[in-house]
Wavefront OBJ file of the C-alpha trace (Angstrom):
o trace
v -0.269 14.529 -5.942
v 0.740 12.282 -3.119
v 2.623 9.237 -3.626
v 3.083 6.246 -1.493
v 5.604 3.833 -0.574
v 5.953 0.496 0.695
v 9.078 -0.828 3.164
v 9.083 -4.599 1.712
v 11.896 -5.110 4.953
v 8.307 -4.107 7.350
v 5.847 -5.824 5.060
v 4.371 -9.233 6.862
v 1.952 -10.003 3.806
v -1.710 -9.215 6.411
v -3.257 -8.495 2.903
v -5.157 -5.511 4.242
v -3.667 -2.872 1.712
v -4.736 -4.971 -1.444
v -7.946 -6.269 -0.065
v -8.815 -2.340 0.957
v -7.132 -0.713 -1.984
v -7.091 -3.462 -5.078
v -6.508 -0.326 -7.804
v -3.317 0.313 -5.627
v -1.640 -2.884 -4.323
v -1.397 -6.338 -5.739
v 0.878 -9.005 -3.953
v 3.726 -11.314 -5.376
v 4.161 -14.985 -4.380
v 4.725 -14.449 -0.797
v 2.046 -12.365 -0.151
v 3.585 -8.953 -0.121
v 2.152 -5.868 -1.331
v 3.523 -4.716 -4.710
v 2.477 -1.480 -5.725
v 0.504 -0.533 -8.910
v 0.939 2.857 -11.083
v 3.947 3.507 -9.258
v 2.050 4.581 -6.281
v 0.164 7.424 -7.141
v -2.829 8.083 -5.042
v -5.813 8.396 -7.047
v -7.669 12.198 -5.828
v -10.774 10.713 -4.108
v -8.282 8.801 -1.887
v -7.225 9.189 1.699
v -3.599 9.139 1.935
v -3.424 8.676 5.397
v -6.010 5.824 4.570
v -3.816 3.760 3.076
v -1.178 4.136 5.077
v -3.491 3.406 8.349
v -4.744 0.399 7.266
v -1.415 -1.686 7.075
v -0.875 -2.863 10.559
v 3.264 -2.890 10.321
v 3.867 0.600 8.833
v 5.335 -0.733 5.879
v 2.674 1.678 3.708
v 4.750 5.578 3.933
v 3.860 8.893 2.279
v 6.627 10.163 0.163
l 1 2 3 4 5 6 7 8 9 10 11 12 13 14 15 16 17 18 19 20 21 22 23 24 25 26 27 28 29 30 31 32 33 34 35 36 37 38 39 40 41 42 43 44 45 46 47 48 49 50 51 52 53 54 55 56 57 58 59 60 61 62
């Protein structure tokens, strides 16, 4: 199962990933994404889906 990843250092808090993917993502007080489940994509997710929708690359595969 793929997992994902997210560079907090690339992260500029857009919102996209939790507003796309609320079962994944959740944000802290600044806005960035903080992941949920340890970032396990569910199977009837895209991977590259998630990672394309945040506009800085902060979202990786690992």
């Amino acid at each position: 199962m793929p997992r994902i990843a997210v560079d907090h250092d690339y992260c500029q808090a857009h919102g996209r990933c939790y507003a796309r993917f609320p079962e994944l993502f959740d944000a802290d007080d600044e806005g960035r994404a903080v992941l949920l489940g340890g970032g396990a994509v569910p199977e009837n997710v895209d991977p590259e889906e998630i990672v394309a929708v945040c506009p800085e690359s902060a979202i990786t595969l690992v």
